[in-house]
DOLO-872804 format. One record per residue (C-alpha): residue in three letters; chain; z, x, y. Coordinates in nm, 2 decimals. Layout:
BEGIN
rest->ALA; kette->A; up->Z; east->X; north->Y
...
//
This chain:
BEGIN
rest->UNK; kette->A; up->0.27; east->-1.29; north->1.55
rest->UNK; kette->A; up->0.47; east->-1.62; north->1.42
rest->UNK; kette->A; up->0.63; east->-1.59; north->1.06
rest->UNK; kette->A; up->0.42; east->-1.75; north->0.80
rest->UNK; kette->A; up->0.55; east->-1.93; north->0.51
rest->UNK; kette->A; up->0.36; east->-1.77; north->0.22
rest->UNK; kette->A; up->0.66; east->-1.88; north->-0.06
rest->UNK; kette->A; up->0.36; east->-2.11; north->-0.18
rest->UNK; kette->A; up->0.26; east->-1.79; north->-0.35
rest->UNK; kette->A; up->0.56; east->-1.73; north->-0.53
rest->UNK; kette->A; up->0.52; east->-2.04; north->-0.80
rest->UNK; kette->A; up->0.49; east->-1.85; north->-1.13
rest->UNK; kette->A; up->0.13; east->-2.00; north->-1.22
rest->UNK; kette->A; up->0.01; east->-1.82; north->-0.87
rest->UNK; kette->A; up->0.16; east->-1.46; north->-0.92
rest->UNK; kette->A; up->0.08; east->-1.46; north->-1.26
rest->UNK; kette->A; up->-0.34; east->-1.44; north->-1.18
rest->UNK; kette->A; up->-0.20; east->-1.12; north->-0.95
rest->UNK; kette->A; up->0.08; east->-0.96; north->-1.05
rest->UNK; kette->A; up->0.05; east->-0.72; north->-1.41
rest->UNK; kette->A; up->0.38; east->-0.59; north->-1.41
rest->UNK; kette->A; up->0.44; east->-0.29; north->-1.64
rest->UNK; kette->A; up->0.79; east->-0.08; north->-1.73
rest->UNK; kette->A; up->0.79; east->0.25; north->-1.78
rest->UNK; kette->A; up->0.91; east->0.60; north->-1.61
rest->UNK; kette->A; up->0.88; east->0.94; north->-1.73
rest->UNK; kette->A; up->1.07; east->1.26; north->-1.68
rest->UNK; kette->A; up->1.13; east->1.40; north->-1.31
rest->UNK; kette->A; up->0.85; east->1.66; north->-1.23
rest->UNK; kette->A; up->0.96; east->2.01; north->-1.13
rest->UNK; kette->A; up->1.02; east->2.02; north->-0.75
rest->UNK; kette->A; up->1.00; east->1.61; north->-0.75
rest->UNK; kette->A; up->1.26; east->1.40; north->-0.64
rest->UNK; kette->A; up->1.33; east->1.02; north->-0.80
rest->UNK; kette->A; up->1.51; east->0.74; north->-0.59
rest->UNK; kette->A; up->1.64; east->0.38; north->-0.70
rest->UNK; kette->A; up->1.63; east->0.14; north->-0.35
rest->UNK; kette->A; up->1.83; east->-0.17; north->-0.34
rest->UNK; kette->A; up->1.67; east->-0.45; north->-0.25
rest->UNK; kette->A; up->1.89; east->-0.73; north->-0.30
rest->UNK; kette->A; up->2.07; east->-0.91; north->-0.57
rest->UNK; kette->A; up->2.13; east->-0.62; north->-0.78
rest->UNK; kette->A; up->1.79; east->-0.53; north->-0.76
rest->UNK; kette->A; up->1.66; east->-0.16; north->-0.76
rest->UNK; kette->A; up->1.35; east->-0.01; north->-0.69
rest->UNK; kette->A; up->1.21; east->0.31; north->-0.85
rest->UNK; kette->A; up->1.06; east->0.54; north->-0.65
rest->UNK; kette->A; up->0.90; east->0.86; north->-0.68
rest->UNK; kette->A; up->0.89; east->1.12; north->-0.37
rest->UNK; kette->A; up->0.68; east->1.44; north->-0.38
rest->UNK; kette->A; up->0.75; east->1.69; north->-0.07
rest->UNK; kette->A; up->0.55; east->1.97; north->0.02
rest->UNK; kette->A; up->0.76; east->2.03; north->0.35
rest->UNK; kette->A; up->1.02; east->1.91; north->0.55
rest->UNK; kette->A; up->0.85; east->1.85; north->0.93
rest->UNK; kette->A; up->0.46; east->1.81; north->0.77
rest->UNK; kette->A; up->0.38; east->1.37; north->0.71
rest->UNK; kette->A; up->0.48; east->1.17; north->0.45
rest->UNK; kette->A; up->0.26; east->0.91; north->0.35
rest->UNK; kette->A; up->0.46; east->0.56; north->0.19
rest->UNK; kette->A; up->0.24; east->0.46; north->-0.09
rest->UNK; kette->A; up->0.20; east->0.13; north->-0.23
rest->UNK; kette->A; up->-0.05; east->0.07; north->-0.56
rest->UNK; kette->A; up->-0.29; east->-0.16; north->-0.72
rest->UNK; kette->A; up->-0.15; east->-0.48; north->-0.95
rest->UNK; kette->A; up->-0.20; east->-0.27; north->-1.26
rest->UNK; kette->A; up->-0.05; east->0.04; north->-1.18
rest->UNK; kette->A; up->0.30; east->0.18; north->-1.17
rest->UNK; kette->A; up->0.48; east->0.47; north->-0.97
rest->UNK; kette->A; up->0.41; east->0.77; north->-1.26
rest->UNK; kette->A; up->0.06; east->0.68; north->-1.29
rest->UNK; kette->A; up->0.07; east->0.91; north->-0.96
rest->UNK; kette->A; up->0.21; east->1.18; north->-1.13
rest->UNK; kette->A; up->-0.10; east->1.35; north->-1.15
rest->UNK; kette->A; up->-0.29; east->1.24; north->-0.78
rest->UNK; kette->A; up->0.04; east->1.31; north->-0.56
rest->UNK; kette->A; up->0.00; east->1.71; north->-0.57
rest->UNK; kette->A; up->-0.35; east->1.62; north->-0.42
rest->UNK; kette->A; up->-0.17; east->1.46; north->-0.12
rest->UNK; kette->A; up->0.04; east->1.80; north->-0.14
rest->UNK; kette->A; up->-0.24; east->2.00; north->-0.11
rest->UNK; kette->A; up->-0.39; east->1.87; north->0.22
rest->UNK; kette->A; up->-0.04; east->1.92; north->0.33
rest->UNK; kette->A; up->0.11; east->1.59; north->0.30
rest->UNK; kette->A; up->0.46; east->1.46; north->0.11
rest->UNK; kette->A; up->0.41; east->1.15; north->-0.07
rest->UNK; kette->A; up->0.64; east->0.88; north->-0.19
rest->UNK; kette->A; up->0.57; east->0.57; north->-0.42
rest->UNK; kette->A; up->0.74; east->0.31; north->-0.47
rest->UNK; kette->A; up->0.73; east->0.08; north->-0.73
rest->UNK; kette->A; up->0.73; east->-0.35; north->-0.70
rest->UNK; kette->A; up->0.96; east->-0.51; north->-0.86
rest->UNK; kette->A; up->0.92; east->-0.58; north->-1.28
rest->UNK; kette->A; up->0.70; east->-0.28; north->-1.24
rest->UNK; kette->A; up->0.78; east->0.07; north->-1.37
rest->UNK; kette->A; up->1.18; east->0.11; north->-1.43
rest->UNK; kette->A; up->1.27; east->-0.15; north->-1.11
rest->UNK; kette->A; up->1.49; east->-0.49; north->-1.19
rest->UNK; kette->A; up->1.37; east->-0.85; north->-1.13
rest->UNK; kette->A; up->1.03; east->-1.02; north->-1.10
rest->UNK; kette->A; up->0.73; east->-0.95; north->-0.90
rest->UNK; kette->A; up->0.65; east->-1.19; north->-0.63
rest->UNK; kette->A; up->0.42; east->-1.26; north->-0.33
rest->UNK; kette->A; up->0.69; east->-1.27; north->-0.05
rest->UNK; kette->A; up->0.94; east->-1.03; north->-0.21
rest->UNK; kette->A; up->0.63; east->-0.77; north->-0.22
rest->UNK; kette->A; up->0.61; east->-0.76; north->0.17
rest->UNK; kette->A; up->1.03; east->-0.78; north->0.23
rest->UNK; kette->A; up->1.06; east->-0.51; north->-0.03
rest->UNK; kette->A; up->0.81; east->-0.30; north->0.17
rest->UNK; kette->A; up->1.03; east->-0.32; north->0.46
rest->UNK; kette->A; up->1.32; east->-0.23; north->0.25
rest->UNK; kette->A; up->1.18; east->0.06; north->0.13
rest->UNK; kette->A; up->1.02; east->0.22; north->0.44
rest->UNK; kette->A; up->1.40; east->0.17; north->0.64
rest->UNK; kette->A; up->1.55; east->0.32; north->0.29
rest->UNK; kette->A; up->1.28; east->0.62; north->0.26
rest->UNK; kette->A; up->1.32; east->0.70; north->0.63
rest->UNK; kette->A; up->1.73; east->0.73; north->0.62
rest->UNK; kette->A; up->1.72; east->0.89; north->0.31
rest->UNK; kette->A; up->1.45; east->1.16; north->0.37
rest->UNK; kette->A; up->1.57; east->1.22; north->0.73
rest->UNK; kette->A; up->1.94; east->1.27; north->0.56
rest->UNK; kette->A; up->1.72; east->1.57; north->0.40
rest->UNK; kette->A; up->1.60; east->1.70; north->0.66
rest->UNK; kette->A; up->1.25; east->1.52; north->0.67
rest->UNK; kette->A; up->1.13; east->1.48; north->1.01
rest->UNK; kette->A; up->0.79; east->1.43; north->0.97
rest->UNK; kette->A; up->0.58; east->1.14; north->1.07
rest->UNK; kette->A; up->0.51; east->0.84; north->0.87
rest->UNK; kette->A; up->0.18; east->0.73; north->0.73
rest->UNK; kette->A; up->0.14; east->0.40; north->0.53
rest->UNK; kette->A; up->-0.13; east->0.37; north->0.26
rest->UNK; kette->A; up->-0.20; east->0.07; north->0.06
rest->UNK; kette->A; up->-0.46; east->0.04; north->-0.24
rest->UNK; kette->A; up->-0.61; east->-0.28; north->-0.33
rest->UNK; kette->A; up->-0.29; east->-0.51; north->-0.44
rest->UNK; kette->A; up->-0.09; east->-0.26; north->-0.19
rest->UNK; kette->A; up->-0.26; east->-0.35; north->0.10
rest->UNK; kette->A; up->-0.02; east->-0.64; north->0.12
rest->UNK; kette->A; up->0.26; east->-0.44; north->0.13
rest->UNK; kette->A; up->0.09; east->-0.24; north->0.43
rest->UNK; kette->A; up->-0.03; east->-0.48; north->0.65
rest->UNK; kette->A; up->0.30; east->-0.65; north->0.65
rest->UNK; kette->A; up->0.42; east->-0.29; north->0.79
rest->UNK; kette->A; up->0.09; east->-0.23; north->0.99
rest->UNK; kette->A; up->0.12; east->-0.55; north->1.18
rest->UNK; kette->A; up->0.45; east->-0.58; north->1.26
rest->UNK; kette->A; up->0.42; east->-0.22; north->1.42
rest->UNK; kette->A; up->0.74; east->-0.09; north->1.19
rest->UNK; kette->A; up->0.92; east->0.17; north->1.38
rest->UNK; kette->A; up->0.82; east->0.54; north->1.25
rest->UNK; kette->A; up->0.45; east->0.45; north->1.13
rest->UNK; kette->A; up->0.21; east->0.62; north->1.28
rest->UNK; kette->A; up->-0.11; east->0.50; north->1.06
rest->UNK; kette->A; up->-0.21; east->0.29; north->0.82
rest->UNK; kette->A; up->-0.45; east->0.38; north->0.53
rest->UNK; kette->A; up->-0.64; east->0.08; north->0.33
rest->UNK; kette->A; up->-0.84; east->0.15; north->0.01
rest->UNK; kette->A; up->-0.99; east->-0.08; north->-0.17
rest->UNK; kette->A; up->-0.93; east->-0.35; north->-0.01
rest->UNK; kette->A; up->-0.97; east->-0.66; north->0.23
rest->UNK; kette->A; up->-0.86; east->-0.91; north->0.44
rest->UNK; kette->A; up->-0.81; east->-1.16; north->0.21
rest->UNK; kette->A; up->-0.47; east->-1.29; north->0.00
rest->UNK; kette->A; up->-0.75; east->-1.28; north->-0.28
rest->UNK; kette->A; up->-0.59; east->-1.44; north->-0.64
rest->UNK; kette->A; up->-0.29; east->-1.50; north->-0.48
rest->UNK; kette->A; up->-0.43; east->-1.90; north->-0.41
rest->UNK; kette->A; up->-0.57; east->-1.96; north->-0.71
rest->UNK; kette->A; up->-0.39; east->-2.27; north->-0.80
rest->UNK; kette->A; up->-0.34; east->-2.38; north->-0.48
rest->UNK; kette->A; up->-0.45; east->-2.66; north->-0.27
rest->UNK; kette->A; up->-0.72; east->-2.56; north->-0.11
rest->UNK; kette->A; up->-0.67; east->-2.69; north->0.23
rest->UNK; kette->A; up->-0.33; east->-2.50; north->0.23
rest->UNK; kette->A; up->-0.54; east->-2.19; north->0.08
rest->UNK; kette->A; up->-0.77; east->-2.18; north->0.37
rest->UNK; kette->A; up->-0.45; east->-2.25; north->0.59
rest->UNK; kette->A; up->-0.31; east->-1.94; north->0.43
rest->UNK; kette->A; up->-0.61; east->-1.75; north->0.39
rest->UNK; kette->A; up->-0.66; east->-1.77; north->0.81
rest->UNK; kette->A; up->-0.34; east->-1.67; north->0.88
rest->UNK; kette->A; up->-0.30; east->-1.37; north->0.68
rest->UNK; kette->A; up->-0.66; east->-1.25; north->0.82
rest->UNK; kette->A; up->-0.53; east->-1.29; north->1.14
rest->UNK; kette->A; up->-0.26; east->-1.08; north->1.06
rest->UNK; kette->A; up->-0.49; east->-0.81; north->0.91
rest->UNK; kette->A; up->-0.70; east->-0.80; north->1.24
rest->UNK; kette->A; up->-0.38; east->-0.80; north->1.43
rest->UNK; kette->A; up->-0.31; east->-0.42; north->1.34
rest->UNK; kette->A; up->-0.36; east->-0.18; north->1.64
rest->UNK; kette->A; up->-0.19; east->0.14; north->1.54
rest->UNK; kette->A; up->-0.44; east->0.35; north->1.43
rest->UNK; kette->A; up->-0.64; east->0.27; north->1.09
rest->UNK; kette->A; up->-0.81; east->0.45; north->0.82
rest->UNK; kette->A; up->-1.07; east->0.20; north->0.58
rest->UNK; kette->A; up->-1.18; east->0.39; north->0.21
rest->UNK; kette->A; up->-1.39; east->0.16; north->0.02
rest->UNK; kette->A; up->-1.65; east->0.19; north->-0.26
rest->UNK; kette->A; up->-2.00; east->0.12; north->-0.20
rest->UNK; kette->A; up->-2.06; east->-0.07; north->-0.50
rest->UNK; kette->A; up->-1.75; east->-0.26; north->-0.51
rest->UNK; kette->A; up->-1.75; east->-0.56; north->-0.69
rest->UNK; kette->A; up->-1.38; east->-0.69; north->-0.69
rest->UNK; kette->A; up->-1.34; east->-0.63; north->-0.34
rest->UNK; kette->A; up->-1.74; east->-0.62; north->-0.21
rest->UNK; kette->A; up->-1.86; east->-0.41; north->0.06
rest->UNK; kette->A; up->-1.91; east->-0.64; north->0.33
rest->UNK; kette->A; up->-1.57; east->-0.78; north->0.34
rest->UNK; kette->A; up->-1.39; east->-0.43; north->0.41
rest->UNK; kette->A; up->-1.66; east->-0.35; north->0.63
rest->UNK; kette->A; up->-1.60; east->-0.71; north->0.85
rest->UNK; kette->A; up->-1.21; east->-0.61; north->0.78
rest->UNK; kette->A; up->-1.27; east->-0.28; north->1.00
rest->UNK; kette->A; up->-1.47; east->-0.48; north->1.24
rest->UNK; kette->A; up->-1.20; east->-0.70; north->1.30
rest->UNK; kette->A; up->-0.89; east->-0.47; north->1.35
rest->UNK; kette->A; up->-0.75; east->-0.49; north->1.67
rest->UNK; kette->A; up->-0.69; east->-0.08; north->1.67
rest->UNK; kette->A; up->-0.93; east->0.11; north->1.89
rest->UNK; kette->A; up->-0.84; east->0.41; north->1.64
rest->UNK; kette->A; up->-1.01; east->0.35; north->1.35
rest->UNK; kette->A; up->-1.26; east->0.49; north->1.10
rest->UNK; kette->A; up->-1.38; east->0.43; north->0.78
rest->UNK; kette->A; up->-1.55; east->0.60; north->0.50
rest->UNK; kette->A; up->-1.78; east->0.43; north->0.21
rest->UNK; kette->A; up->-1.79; east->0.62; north->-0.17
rest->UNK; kette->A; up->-2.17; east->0.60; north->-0.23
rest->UNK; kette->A; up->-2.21; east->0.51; north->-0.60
rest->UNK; kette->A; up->-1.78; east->0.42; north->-0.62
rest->UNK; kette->A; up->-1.67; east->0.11; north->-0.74
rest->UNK; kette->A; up->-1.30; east->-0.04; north->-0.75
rest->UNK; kette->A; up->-1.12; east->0.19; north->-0.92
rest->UNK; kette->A; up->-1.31; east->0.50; north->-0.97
rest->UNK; kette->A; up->-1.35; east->0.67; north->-0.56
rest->UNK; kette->A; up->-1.16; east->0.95; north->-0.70
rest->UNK; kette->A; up->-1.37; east->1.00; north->-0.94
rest->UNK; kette->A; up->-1.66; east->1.00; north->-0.71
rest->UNK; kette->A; up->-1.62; east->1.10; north->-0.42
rest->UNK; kette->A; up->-1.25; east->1.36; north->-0.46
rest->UNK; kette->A; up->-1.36; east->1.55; north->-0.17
rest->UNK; kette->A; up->-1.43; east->1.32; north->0.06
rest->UNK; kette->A; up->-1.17; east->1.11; north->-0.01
rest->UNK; kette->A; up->-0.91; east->1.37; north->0.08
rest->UNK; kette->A; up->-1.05; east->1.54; north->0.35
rest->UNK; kette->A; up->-1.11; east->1.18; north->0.55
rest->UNK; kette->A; up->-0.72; east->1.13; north->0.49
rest->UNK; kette->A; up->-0.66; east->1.47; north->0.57
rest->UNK; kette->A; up->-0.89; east->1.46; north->0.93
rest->UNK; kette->A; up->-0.70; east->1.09; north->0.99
rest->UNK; kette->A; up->-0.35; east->1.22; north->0.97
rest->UNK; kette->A; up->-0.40; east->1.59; north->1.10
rest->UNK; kette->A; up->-0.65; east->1.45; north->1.37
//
């Protein structure tokens, strides 16, 4: 697809309605492995990898606006547990990374850090297949590695989320919104590797329908979905754990 020119979004008065960027880090886990990846300018990453086995999936997780990498701290041994190694990295501003968060740094940074997770892992003796996995905010970061068909992703993974650059055009004209607006959906329904949907039933940042015509729409003839009953934006885990897990577990594992 052609390159669009989203640096519109990257006025402070537009990231500031989507980007809540908080620093913090605690101490490494037991077993847990923390990495810093350059992404320009002086600028680090911090990222948090939690392996379970050397030739078993990894999935690349990127979070929701509010959320940082040890907020995960807790939900990554779940991954483990279904037999999956999980890495998260955090944007920039947010957890112990330099710089500023913005809308087109997000998706070059996601680049950055799958080409720098894959050398450094595989240096390690990590051979597994990767799995992308983005969760409301993070869903930018995974379509841009979705679409683009990055080499080494096998899947993508989209909870919470929708077709839709959301806050990021508040602000802006709104003929060069909807300009905007159409081509990033096109670039969601571009995706045809294969494509897992979780959303909440009762939804009401990210409603229902419009991760249900997001499905619809994806190019991929691989693709399921699964809807929370009773689960809202931020609480599927809390309603539906099970679920949740094993329809990430039957995606990957097949």
């Amino acid at each position: 697809m052609p390159e669009v020119d989203y640096s519109a979004l990257d006025a402070p008065n537009i990231s500031m309605n989507s980007f809540y960027p908080r620093q913090g880090w605690s101490p490494t886990p037991e077993g847990v492995q923390d990495y810093t990846i350059n992404v320009g300018g002086d600028i680090g990453l911090s990222c948090r990898f939690f392996p379970v086995g050397n030739s078993v999936p990894t999935v690349l997780f990127f979070y929701g606006n509010g959320e940082t990498a040890i907020d995960y701290n807790s939900i990554a041994p779940l991954y483990n547990q279904i037999g999956v190694n999980f890495f998260v990295a955090d944007y920039r501003g947010y957890g112990k990374s330099g710089g500023s968060p913005s809308f087109t740094t997000m998706l070059a940074d996601a680049n950055t850090v799958l080409e720098s997770m894959q050398i450094v892992l595989g240096a390690s003796g990590f051979s597994g297949p990767v799995y992308v996995m983005g969760r409301s905010m993070g869903r930018h970061a995974a379509f841009e590695l979705a679409a683009k068909e990055a080499p080494g992703v096998k899947g993508v993974i989209i909870e919470s989320g929708r077709p839709s650059l959301g806050q990021f055009t508040n602000g802006l004209d709104p003929q060069q919104a909807q300009v905007l607006e159409a081509a990033y959906k096109a670039k969601a329904a571009s995706i045809s590797i294969p494509v897992l949907v979780i959303h909440g039933e009762i939804d009401t940042l990210a409603p229902l329908e419009f991760a249900e015509e997001m499905f619809r729409s994806f190019a991929s003839t691989n693709k399921k979905m699964l809807m929370v009953p009773g689960a809202g934006h931020n609480d599927l885990l809390f309603k539906g754990l099970d679920e949740y897990f094993t329809a990430i577990r039957d995606f990957i594992f097949g």
